[in-house]
C-alpha positions in Angstrom: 47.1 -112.3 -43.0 49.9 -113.4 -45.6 52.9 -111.3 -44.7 53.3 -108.6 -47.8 56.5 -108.5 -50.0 59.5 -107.7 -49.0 59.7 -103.8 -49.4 62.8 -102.2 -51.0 65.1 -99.6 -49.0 64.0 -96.0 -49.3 66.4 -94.1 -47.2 66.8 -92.0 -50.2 62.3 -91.0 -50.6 62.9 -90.3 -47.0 65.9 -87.9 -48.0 63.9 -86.7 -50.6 60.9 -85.5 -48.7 62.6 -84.4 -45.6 62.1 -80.8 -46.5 58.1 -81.2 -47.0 57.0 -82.2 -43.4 53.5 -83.9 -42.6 52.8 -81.0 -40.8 53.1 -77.7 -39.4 53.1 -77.7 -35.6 51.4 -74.4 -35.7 48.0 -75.4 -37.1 46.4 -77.6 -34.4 43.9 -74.9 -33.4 42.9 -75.1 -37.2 42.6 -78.5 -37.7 40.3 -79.1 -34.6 37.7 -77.3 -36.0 37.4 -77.3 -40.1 34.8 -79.6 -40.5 31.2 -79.2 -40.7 31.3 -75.7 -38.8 34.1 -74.7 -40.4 33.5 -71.1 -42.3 32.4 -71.5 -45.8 35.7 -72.4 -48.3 38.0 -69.8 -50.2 37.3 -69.5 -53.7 38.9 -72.3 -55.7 41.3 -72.0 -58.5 39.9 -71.0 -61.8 42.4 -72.9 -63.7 41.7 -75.8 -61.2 38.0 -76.1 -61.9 38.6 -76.1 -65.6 41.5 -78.3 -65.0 38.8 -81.0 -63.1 36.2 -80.6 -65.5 37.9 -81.1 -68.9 40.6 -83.9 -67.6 37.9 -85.8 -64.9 40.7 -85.2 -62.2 43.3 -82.3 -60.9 45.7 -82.5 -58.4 46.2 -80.1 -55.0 49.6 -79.6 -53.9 51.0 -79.9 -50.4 48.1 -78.7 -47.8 49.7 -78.3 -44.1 45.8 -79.1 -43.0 45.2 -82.1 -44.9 49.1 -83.5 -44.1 48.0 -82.7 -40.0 44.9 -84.8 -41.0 46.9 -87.9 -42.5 49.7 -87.9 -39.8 46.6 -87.9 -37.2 45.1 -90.8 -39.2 47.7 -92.6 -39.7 48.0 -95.0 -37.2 44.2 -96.0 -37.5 44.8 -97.3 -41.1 47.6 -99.1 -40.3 45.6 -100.9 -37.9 43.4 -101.7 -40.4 45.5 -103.0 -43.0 46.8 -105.4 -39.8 43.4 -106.1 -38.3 42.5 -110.1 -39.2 39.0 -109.2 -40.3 40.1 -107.0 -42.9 42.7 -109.9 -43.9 40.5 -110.5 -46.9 41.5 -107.5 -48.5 44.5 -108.9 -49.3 45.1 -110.1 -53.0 46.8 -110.5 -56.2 49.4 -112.4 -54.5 49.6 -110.6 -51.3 50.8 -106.9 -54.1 47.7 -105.3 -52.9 45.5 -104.5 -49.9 42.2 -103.0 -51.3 40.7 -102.3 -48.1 37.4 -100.7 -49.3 36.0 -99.3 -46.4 38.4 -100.4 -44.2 39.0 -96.4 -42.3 37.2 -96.7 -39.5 36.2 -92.8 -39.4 32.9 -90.9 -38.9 30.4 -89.2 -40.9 33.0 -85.5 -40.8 36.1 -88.1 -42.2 37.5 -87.8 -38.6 38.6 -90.9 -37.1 38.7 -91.7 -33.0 40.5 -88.7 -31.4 41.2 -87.3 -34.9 40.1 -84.4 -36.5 37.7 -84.0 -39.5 38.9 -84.2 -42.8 39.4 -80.6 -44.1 42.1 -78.7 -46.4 41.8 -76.9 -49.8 40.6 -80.1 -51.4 38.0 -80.6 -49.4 37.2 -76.9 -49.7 37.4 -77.5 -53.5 34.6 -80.0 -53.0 32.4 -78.1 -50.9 32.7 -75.2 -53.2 31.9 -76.6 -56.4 29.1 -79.3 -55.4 27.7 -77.3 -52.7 28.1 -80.2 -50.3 28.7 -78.4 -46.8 26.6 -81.0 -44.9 28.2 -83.8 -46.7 28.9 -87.9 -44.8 31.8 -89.2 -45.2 32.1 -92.6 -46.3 34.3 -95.0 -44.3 37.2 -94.9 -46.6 39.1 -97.0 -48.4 42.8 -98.0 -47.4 44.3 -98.8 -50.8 48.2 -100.0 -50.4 50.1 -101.7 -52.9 53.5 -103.4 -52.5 56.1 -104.1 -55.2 55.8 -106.9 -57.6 51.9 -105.4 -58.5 49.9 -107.1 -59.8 50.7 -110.8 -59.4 48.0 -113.5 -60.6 44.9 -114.2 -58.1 43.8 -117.7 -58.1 40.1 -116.0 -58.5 40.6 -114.4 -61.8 41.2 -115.7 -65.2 44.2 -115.3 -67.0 41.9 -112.4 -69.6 41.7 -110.7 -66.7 45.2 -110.6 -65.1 46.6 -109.5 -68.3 43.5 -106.7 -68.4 44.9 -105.8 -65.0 49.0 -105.8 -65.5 48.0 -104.1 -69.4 45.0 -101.9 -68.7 45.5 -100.8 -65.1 42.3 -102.9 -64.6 40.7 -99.9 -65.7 37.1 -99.4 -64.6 33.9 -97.4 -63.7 33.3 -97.1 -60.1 29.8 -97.9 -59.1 29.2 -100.7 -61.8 28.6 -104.1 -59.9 28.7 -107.5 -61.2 25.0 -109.4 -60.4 23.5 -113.0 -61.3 24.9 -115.7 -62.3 26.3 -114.1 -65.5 27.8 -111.5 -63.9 26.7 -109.1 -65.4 27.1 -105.5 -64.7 24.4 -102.8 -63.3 25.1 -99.3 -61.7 24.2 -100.0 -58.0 26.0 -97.3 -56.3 26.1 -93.8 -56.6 29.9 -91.7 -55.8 30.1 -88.3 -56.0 33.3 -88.1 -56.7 36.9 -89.8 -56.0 39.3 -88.1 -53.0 42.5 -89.8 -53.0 45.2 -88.9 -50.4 48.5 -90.6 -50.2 49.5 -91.5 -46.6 52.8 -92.9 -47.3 56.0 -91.7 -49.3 56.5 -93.1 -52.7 57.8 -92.9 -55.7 56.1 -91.6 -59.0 56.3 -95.0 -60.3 55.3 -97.1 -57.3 51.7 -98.4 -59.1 50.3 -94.6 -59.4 46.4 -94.3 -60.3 46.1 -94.4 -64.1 42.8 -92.2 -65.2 41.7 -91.2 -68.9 41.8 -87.6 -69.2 38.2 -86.6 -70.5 36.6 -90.0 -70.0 34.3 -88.6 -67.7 32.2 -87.6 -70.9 32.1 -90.2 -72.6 30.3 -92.1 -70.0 28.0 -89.2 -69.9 27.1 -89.2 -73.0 26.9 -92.8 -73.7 24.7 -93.8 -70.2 22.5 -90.2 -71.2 21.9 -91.9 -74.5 21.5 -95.5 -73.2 19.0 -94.5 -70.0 16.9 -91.5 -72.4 13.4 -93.6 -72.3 14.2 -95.3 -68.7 13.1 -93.7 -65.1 16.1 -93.3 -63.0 14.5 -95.5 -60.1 14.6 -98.3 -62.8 18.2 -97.8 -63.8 19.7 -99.8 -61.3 17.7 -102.8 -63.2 19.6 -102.6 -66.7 22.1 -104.7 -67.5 24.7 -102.3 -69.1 27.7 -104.4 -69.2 27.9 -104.6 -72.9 27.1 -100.4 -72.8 30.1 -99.9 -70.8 32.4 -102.1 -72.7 32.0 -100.2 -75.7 32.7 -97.3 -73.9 35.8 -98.6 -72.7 37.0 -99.3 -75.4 35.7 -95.9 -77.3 37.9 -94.3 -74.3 41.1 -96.7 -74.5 40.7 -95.4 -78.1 40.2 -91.7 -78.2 41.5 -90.2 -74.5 45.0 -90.2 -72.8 46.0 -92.1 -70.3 47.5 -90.0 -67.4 49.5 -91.8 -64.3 49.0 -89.6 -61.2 51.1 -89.7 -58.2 51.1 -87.5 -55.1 53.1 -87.1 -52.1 51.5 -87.3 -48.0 49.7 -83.7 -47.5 48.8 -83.5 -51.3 45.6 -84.9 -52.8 44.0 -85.6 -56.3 40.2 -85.6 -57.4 38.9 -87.9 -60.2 35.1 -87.6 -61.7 32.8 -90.4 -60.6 32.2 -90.8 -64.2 36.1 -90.9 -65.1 37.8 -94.5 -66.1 40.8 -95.2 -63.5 42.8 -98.0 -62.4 46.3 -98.7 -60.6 49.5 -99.0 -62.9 51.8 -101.9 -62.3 54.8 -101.3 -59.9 57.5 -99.8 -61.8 60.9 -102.2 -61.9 62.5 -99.3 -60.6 59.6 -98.4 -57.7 60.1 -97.7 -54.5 57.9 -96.4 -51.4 58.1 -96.2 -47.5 57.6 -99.2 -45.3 53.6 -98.8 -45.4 54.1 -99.3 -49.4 52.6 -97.0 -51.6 49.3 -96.2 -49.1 46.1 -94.3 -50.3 43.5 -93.4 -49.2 39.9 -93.0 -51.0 36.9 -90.8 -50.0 33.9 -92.4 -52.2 30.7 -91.1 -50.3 27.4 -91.7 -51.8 25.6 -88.8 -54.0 21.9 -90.0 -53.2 20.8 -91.1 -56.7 21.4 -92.6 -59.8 19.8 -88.8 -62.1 22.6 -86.8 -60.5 25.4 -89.2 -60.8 25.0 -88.7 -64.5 24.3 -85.3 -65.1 25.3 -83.2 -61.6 28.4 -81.7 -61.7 
């Protein structure tokens, strides 16, 4: 694998977030058994839901449960941003490791002598999509080191300047097919779990999202797929559809950077338009670079990806 950028000191993020520790060495007991037996989730925030629902993402603030499970998990995606096979993953001039699916954990989020992936997030989830006996995806490692993005050899110079001016924005789940390349809705998210597991800066290439963009996919796909079955969606070209949606959204809803800290988390709508902001001149993040991780797992079908919750 290339060797990644040089990374800038950050004595000073360490400093910073001395006083917010990874965890508290108290809740061991706890996090060995949230899970999948884990007693059914607190009510969530009011505010919160509404938050989520009219923006397409909210945030959750420092969780001693979740930070127990990134400092357990830790190690296991830094092996897998090192691990040859996944050197692949490494692009846009060796700025960003993409590492989808790269987290080698199991169906509860838990990788090997980890625990599962629990907190008030993933009560959050569980509470509002009723998804108690929900699989995990193997999750994606997402780091990005300073200079993001540089030019890939791969992509034409429309679409490095769509990435370093429009975040690369883009609709999960939309896949490029045939020689055109043409774009069809393949997979099926639920939703979008991000959780930092490195210290960085708010300006270290934070997720960019569209604050109410989630509805204007709804509505455009709703009108687009009206007289088509759902089992034949995954057939129509829509790559001109969701253009003109993007561009509808660029147009009509804020863009909002979102950055987090390790042991907080943020949730973005499957149907909400998101991308990665350039590295800030002034950026800085921990010697992992500015690492996320992403839970994607599948929602079973193409009818409740548009209209569940």
């Amino acid at each position: 694998m290339p060797a990644a950028p040089q990374r800038p000191d950050t004595d000073h993020l360490r400093t910073q977030l001395a006083e917010r520790p990874y965890i508290a060495r108290d809740n061991r007991a706890e996090l060995e058994v949230r899970g999948a037996n884990a007693p059914p989730p607190k009510e969530s925030d009011p505010l919160q839901e509404r938050t989520f629902f009219t923006n397409g993402w909210c945030h959750f603030p420092h969780d001693p449960v979740l930070a127990g499970w990134v400092e357990r998990t830790l190690p296991a995606a830094r092996a897998a941003v090192r691990a040859p096979e996944n050197a692949e993953w490494l692009r846009c001039g060796g700025t960003w490791f993409a590492g989808v699916n790269a987290l080698p954990n199991d169906a509860s989020g838990a990788v090997e002598g980890g625990p599962p992936v629990a907190g008030r997030a993933v009560d959050f989830i569980h509470r509002l999509a009723g998804t108690r006996g929900l699989a995990w995806d193997p999750a994606q490692v997402s780091v990005v080191y300073p200079g993001y993005p540089r030019p890939m050899a791969s992509e034409s110079a429309a679409a490095f300047r769509y990435r370093r001016d429009c975040d690369a924005a883009h609709l999960d789940g939309l896949l490029r097919d045939g020689p055109r390349r043409r774009r069809f809705l393949r997979e099926h998210h639920a939703f979008i779990l991000g959780i930092p597991f490195a210290a960085a800066s708010p300006d270290a290439a934070p997720l960019a999202v569209w604050e109410g963009s989630h509805e204007v996919i709804r509505r455009v796909f709703h009108d687009h797929f009206t007289d088509t079955p759902p089992d034949e969606w995954r057939n129509v070209d829509v790559t001109d559809l969701y253009h003109a949606a993007r561009r509808e959204i660029f147009e009509t809803c804020p863009r909002r950077e979102v950055a987090a800290q390790p042991g907080e988390a943020y949730l973005v709508h499957r149907l909400a338009l998101h991308g990665i902001a350039p590295w800030g001149a002034g950026a800085a993040a921990a010697a992992d670079g500015r690492m996320i991780v992403y839970f994607r797992p599948d929602l079973g079908g193409p009818q409740a990806w548009l209209s569940g919750v």
